[in-house]
C-alpha positions in Angstrom: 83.8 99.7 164.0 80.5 99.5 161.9 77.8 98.3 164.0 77.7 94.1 164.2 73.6 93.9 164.5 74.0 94.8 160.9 75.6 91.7 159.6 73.4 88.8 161.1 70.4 89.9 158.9 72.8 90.4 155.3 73.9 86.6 155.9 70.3 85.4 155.1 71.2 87.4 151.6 74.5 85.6 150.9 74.6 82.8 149.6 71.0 83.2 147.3 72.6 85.1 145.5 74.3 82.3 143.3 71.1 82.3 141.7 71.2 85.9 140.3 73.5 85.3 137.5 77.0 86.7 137.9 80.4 86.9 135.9 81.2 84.1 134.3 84.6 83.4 136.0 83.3 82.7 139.4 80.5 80.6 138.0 83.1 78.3 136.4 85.5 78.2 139.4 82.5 76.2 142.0 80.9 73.1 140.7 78.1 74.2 143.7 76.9 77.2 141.5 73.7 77.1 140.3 71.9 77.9 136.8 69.4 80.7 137.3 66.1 79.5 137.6 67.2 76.1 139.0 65.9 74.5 142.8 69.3 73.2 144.4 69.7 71.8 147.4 73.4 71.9 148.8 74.7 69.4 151.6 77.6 68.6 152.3 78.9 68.1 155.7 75.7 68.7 157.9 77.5 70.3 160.5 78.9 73.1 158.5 77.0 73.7 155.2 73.6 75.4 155.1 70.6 74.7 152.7 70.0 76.4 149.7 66.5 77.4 148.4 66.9 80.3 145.7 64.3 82.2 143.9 64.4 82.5 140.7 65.6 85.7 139.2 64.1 88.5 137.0 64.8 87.4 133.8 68.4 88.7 132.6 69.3 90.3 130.0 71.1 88.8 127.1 74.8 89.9 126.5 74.3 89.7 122.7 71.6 92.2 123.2 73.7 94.8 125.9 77.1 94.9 123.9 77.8 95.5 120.4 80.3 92.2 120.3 79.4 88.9 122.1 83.4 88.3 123.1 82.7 91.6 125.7 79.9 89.4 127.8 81.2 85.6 127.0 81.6 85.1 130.5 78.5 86.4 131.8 76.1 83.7 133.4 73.4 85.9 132.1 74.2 85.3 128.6 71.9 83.0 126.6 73.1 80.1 125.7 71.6 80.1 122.6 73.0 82.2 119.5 70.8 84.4 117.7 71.1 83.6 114.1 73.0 86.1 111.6 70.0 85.6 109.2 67.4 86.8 111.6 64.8 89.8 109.4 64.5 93.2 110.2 61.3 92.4 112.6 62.9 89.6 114.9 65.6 92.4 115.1 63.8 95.4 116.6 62.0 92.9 118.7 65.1 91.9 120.4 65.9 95.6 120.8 62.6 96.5 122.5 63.2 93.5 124.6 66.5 94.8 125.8 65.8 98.2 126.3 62.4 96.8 128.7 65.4 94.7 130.6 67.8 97.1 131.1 64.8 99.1 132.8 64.5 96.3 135.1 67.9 95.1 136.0 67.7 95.6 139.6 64.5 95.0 140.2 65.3 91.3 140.6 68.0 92.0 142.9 65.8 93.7 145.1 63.1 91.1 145.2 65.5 88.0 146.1 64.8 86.5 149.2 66.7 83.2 149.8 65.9 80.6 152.7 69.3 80.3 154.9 70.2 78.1 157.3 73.4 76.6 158.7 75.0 74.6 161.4 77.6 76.5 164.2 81.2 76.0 162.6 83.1 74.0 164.1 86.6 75.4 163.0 86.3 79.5 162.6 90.3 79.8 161.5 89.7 77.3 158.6 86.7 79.2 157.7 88.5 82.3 158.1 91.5 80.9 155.7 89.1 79.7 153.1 87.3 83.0 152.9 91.1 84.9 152.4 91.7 82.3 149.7 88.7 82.8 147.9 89.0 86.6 148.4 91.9 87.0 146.4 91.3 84.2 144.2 88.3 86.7 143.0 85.3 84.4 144.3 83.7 87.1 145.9 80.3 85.8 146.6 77.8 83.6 144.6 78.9 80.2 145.7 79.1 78.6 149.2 82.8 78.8 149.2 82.9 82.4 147.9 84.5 84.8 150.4 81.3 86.6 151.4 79.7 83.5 152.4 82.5 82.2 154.4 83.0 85.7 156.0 79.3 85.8 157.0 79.6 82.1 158.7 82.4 83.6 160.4 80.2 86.3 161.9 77.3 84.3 162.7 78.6 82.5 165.5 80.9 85.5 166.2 80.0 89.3 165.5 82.5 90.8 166.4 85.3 88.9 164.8 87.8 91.6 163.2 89.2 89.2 160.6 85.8 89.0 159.5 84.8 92.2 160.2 87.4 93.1 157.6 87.3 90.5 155.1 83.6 91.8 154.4 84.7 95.0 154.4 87.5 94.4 152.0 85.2 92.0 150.0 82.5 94.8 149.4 85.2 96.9 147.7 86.4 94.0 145.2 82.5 93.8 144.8 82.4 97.7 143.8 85.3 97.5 141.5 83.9 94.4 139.4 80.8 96.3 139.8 82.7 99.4 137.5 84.6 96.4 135.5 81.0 95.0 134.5 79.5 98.4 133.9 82.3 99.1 131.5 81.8 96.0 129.5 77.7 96.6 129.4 77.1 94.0 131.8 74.4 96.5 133.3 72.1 93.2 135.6 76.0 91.9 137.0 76.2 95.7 138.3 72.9 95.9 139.8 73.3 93.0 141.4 76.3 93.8 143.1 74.8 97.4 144.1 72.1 95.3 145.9 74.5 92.8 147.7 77.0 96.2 148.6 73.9 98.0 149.8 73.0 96.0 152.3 76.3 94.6 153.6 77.7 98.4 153.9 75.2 101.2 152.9 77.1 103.9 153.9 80.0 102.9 151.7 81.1 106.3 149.2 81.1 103.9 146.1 77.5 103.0 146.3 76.3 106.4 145.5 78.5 106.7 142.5 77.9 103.0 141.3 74.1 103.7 141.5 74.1 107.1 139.4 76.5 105.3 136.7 73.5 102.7 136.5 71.2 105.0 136.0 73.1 106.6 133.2 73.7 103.2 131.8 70.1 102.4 131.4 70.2 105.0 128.8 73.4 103.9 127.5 72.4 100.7 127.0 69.0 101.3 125.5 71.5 103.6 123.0 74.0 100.9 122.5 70.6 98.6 121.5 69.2 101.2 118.8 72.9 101.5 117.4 73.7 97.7 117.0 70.1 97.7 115.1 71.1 100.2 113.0 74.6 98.8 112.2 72.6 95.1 111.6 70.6 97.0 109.2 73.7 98.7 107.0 73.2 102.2 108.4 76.6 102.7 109.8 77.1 106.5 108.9 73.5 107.4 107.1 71.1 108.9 107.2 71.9 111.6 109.5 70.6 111.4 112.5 69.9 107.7 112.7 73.2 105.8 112.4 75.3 103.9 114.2 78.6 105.3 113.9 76.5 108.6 115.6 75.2 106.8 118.9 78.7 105.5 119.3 79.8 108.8 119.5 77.5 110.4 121.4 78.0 107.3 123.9 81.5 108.0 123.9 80.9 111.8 124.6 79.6 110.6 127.7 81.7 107.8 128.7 84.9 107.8 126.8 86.4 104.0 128.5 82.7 102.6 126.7 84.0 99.3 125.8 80.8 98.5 123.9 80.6 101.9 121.9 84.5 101.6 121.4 84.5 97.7 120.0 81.0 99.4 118.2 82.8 101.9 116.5 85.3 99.6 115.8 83.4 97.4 114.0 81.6 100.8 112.3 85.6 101.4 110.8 86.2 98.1 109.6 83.1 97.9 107.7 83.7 101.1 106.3 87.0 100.5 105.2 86.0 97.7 104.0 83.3 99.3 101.3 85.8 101.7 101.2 88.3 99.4 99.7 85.6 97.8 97.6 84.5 101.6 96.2 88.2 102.1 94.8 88.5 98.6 93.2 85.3 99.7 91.3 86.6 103.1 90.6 84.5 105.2 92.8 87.4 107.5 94.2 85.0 109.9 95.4 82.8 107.8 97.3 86.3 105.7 98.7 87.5 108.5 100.1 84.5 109.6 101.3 84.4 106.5 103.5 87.5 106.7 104.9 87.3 109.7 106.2 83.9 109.1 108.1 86.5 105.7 109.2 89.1 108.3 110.5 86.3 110.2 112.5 85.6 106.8 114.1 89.3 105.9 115.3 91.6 109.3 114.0 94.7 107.4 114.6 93.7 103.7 113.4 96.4 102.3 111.4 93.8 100.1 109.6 92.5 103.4 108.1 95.9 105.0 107.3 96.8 101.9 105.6 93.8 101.7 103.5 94.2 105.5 102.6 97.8 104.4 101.2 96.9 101.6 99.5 93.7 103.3 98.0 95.6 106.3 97.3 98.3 104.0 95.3 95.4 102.8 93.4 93.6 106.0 92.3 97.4 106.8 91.0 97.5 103.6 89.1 94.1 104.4 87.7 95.0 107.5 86.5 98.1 106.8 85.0 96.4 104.1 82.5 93.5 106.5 81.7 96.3 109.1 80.9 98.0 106.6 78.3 94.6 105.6 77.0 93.7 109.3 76.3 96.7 109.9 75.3 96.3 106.8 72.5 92.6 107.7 71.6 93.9 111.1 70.7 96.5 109.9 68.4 93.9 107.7 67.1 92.1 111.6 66.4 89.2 110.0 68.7 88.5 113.4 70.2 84.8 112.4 72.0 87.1 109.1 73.5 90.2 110.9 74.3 87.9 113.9 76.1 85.7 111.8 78.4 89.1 109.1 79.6 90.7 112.8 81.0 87.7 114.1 82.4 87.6 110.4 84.4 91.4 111.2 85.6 90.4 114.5 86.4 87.4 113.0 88.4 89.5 110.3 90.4 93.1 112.6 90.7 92.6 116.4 90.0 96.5 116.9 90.5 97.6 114.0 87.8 100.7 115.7 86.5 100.2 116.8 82.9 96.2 116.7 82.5 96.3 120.1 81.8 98.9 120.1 78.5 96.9 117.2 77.2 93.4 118.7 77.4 95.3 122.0 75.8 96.3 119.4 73.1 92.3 117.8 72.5 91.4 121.2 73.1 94.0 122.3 70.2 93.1 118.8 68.1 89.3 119.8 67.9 89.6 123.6 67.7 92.6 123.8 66.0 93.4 120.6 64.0 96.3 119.7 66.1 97.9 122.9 66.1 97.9 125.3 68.9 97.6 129.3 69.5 100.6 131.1 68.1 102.1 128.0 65.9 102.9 129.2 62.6 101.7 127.6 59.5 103.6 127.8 56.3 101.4 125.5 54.1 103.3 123.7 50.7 102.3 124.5 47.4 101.5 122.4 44.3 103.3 124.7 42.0 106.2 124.9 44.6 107.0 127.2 47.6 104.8 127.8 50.5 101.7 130.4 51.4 101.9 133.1 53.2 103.1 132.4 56.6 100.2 131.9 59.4 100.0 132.3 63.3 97.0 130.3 64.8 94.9 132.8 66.7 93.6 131.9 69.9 89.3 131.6 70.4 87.7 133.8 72.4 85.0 136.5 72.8 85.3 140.0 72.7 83.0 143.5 72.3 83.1 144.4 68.4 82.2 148.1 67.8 83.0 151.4 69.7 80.7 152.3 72.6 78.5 155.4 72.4 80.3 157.5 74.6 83.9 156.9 72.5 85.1 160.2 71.2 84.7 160.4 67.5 82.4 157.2 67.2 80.5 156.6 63.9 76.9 155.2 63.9 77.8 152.3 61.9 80.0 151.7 64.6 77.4 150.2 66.7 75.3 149.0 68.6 78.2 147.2 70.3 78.0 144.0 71.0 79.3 140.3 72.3 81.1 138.2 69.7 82.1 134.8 70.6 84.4 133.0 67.8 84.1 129.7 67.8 85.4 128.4 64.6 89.3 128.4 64.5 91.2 130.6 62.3 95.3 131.1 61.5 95.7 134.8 60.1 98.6 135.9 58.0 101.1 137.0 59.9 101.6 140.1 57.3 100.1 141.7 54.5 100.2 140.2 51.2 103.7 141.3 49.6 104.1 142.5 46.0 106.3 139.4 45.3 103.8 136.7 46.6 100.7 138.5 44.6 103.3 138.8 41.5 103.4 134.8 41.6 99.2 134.8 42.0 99.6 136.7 38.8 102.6 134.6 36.6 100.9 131.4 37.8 97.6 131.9 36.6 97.5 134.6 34.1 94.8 136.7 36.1 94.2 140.5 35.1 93.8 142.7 38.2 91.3 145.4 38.4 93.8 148.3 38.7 95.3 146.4 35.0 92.0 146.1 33.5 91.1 149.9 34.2 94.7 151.3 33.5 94.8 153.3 36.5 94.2 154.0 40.2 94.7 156.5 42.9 98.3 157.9 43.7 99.6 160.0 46.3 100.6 163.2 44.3 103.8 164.8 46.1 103.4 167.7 44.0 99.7 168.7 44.4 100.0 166.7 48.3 96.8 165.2 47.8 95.6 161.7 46.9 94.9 161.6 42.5 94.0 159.3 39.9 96.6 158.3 37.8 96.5 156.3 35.0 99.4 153.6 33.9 99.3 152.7 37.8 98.4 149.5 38.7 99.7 146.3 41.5 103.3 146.6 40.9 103.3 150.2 41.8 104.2 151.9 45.0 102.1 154.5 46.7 103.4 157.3 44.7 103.4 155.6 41.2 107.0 154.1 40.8 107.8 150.6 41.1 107.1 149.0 44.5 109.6 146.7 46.5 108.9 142.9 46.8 108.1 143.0 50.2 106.2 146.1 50.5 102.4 145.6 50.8 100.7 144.8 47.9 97.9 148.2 47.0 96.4 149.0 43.8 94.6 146.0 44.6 90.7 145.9 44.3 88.7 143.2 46.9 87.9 141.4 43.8 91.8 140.7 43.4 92.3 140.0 46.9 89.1 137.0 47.0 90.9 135.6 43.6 94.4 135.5 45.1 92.9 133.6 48.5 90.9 131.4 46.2 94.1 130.4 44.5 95.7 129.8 47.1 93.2 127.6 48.5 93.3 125.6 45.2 97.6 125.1 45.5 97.0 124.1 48.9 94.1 122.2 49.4 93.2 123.9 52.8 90.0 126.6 53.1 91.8 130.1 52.7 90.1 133.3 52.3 89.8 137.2 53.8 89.1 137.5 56.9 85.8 138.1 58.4 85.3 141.8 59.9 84.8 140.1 63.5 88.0 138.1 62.8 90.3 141.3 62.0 88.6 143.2 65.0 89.2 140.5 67.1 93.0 140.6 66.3 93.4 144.3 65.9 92.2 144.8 69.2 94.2 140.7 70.8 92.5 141.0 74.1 92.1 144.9 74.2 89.2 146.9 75.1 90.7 150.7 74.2 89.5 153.0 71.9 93.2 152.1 69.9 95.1 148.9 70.1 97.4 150.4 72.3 95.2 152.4 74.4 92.8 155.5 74.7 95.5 158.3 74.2 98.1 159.1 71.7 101.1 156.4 71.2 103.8 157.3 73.5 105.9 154.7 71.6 106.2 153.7 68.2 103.7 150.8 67.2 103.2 150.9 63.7 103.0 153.2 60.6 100.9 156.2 61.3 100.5 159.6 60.9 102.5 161.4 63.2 103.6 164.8 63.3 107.4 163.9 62.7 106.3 161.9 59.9 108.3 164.1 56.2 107.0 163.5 52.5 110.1 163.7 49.7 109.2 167.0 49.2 109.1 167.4 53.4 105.5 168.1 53.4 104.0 167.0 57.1 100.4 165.9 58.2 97.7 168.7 58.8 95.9 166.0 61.1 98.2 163.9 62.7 99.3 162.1 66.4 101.5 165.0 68.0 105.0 163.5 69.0 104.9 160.3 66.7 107.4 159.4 63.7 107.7 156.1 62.3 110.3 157.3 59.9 107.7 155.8 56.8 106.0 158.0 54.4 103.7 155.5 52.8 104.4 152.0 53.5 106.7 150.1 54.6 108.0 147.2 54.0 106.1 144.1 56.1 106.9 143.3 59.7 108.9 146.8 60.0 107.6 147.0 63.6 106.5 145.3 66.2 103.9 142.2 66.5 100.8 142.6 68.7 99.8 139.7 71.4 98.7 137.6 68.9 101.8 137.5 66.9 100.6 139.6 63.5 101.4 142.8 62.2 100.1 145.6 61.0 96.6 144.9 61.8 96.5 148.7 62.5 98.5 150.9 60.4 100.9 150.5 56.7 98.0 149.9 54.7 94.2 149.5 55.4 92.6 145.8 54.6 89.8 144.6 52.4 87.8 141.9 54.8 85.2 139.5 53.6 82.1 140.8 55.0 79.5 143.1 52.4 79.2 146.5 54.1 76.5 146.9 56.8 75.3 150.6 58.4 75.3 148.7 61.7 76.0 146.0 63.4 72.0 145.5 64.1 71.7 141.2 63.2 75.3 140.8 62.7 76.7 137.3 63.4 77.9 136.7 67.2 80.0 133.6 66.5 82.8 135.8 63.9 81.7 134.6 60.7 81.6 136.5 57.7 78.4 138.8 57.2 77.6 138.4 53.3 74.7 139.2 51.4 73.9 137.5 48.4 74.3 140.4 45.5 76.0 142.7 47.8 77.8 145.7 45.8 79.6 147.0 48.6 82.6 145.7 51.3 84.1 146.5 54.1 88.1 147.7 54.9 89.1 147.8 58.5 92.4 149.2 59.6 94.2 152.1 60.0 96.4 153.1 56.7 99.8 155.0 56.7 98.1 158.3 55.5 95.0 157.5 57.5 93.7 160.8 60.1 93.9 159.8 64.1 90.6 159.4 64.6 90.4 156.5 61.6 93.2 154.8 63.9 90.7 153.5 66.7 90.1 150.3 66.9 86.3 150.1 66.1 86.8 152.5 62.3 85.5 150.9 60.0 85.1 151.9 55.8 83.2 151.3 52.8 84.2 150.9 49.1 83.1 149.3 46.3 84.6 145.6 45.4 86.5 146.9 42.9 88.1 149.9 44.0 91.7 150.7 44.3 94.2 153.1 45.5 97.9 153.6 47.4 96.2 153.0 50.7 94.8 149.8 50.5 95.7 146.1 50.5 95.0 142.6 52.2 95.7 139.4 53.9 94.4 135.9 53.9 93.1 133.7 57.0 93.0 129.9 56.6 89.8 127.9 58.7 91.4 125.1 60.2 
């Protein structure tokens, strides 16, 4: 049994402290409680009640200003009666802040300095007393008030020390005391635990709970001073920035300490709604980003809340919305051929809803509308006539950049071969998808009544079976083959000078209205090589397959004469020509860009490629008197098969190895 001398000196604390400002529910259960601050004097029956004379305590601390929401303090005797007005500045603000952080300093100093004036008349009937004091204990008046239970309990033991009952009731009073004295720490209601510590101390000091309750005061000055700075902070709009000095941070560090924090929880609480509040507002002005953004640092606050899982739905459902209409009114702007509009309303879906099925095909299709006037890479392009039929058929060629010329360490590389360099084309092209045929330049020539070189000069160069060598022959001219006789409709066109090839694409531009003419010698590179990067089309080394007409070893004249210089291991069972499209297309879709017959391009002829165009455009010179042929031919040596070969002739040459095709700028 605790020592009795102990308890006659704690019941001249008892019944002051009424006027230290408690919990709210035993204030309102005794009309004898007293305000604090307030002189009281208490008689009832002389013979029982004692006089009251309490000092007035240190001043307490406002429960607006130790809790983030007033409900968590309502009942707190300490709270101010008056309500601190929403429309306070920034000034009155931190002054309230400084003030609670100085009070939650002080909170038990006032409990320490109390010092009440008790007295009381003998009791006249102890098991009364002794009943009242169990009522009010487990009615939860624990002291405070003349008919709390450690009041009545101390009356008890005034006139008799050693009374068990007593004796116990204290004893099981002090530990209701110690567990409101956790309840109010929880709930920021730092002064109503520091009180309590001061009644428990004295009544029972060598209680287990008053060591913990004390250091959990201790930390909760600190809490509470960070509670202050982060209800400041959320008052002035900086829930989540800038780092380092935002509310939603202190929350969290509070709660790293004390994870039950009922302020820092209804804190962070009130953190989430805001934000998914803003968060909601952000989406209904089309801010996505910033939306989610804000939701997530709301998910941080509460990871499981269903306010922010529901916002993220509802939010999400929106940005789908959003993007659907900006889809349709791209879609619209580019039927209206409103490029610029159609262009920027995708690039806002692509900024609110990356994954928007179908963004993709329709920038392909602006893409295609700008670069490619509403046609796309590999389309083909058959384009009417005035005078009936249709042009030669086209293939759209895809843009891109490549190196034009042979790099210095190729084997066989000519000088005018370089310097190598970057060519980006950015104009769109369609390119023939084969040479000109003898029938389509036949109706060039019935349709307009124009004289060919090879006509006007009576005679060109032949491939002479009999001598086995290339010869001038006269009588030869457009509608002959390669050695003289008639040519087939569909064989390439030859005997054609670059002056006849420029009139045919003129003509052709004039029955179709569109912009035809030769291809630039960027353009034919570009194509001959379709995304290679090899000394031939097909590779470094010798064809191991047949990819156009070459000269191969295999390859037998009428006479069954064979190539001196040829690729070993190759026939492509043609000696000249063949008819168009007799073997396979490259990546691009068109044929014989390398092999069949060599090509007349637009460009005038240059030694190098020093100051040649780097967006694919045609290099003339005003006056030139000389042009450029690109291509492999069917009686052309190996090493005039790479890719980067390149000729010279004079515009109106001819022979049985030569012909064209046309390109059309779209």
């Amino acid at each position: 049994m605790r020592k009795v001398a102990q308890l006659g000196s704690v019941a001249l604390v008892v019944l002051a402290l009424s006027a230290c400002g408690g919990s709210g529910d035993e204030a309102a259960q005794t009309s004898e409680s007293t305000p604090a601050g307030a002189q009281t004097s208490v008689a009832e029956k002389p013979s029982e009640q004692p006089v009251v004379t309490p000092v007035p305590e240190t001043e307490a601390v406002p429960a607006s200003e130790a809790a983030v929401t007033s409900d968590t303090t309502a009942n707190d005797p300490a709270t101010s009666s008056e309500e601190v007005p929403a429309q306070e500045d920034a000034a009155e603000e931190a002054d309230r802040g400084n003030a609670m952080r100085r009070r939650l300093m002080d909170s038990t100093v006032g409990a320490d300095e109390w010092s009440p004036d008790l007295t009381g008349a003998p009791l006249v009937d102890v098991e009364a007393t002794l009943q009242r004091a169990t009522d009010a204990l487990r009615a939860g008046r624990l002291d405070q008030a003349e008919n709390s239970a450690l009041v009545l309990f101390q009356r008890v033991l005034e006139g008799d020390p050693t009374n068990e009952i007593a004796i116990k009731g204290v004893d099981d009073t002090v530990a209701a005391l110690l567990v409101r004295a956790d309840e109010s720490f929880a709930q920021a209601r730092f002064n109503e635990s520091a009180r309590i510590l001061s009644v428990v101390s004295k009544l029972r000091p060598d209680d287990p709970g008053i060591p913990l309750l004390k250091a959990k005061l201790d930390s909760g000055r600190e809490v509470g001073m960070l509670l202050a700075e982060a209800q400041r902070l959320a008052t002035a709009g900086k829930l989540i920035e800038p780092p380092g000095e935002n509310a939603a941070e202190i929350y969290r560090s509070v709660l790293s300490r004390d994870p039950q924090n009922v302020a820092a929880q209804s804190g962070l609480a009130r953190v989430e709604a805001e934000l998914v509040n803003r968060a909601s507002q952000a989406a209904e002005t089309g801010n996505y980003n910033e939306s989610e953004r804000l939701l997530a640092e709301a998910g941080k606050a509460s990871p499981e809340s269903d306010a922010v899982q529901d916002a993220s739905a509802r939010i999400e459902s929106m940005r789908e919305q959003r993007a659907k209409d900006l889809m349709q009114q791209s879609e619209a702007a580019l039927a209206e051929n409103n490029l610029e509009e159609a262009t920027r309303l995708l690039d806002e879906v692509v900024a609110i809803a990356a994954q928007t099925s179908g963004v993709e095909d329709l920038r392909t299709r602006i893409r295609n509308a700008g670069s490619y006037a509403s046609l796309r890479p590999g389309q083909s392009i058959s384009d009417e006539m005035r005078s009936g039929g249709t042009a030669p058929e086209l293939v759209v060629i895809p843009l891109g950049s490549f190196q034009m010329g042979s790099p210095e360490s190729e084997a066989d590389r000519k000088g005018n071969e370089g310097p190598r360099h970057s060519v980006n084309l950015s104009k769109a092209f369609a390119m023939a998808r084969a040479e000109v045929t003898v029938a389509q330049f036949r109706r060039f020539v019935d349709a307009t009544g124009y004289s060919p070189t090879s006509v006007q000069v009576g005679t060109s160069t032949i491939y002479d079976e009999q001598a086995g060598t290339m010869a001038a022959k006269s009588g030869v001219n457009w509608q002959k083959g390669y050695s003289g006789r008639n040519a087939d409709a569909n064989a390439p066109v030859i005997h054609v000078s670059w002056t006849d090839a420029k009139s045919y694409a003129d003509w052709v531009s004039r029955e179709t209205g569109k912009p035809y003419r030769l291809p630039s010698e960027a353009e034919f590179e570009y194509v001959m090589r379709a995304g290679s990067n090899t000394r031939f089309p097909w590779g470094d080394s010798n064809p191991t397959r047949l990819v156009g007409n070459l000269t191969g070893d295999g390859d037998r004249s009428e006479s069954r004469r064979n190539w001196v210089n040829a690729f070993p291991d190759y026939d492509d069972g043609y000696w000249g020509p063949a008819p168009v499209r007799s073997y396979e297309a490259n990546r691009f879709g068109i044929h014989d860009m390398n092999g069949n017959v060599s090509e007349w391009v637009e460009d005038c002829w240059h030694d190098s490629y020093a100051r040649a165009p780097a967006d694919g455009s045609p290099w003339v010179n005003p006056g030139c008197n000389r042009r450029v042929i690109r291509g492999a031919s069917w009686a052309s040596s190996p090493e005039q098969a790479r890719t980067a070969f390149r000729l010279t002739a004079a515009p109106n040459s001819t022979n049985a190895r030569l012909g064209f095709r046309v390109v059309r700028e779209l």
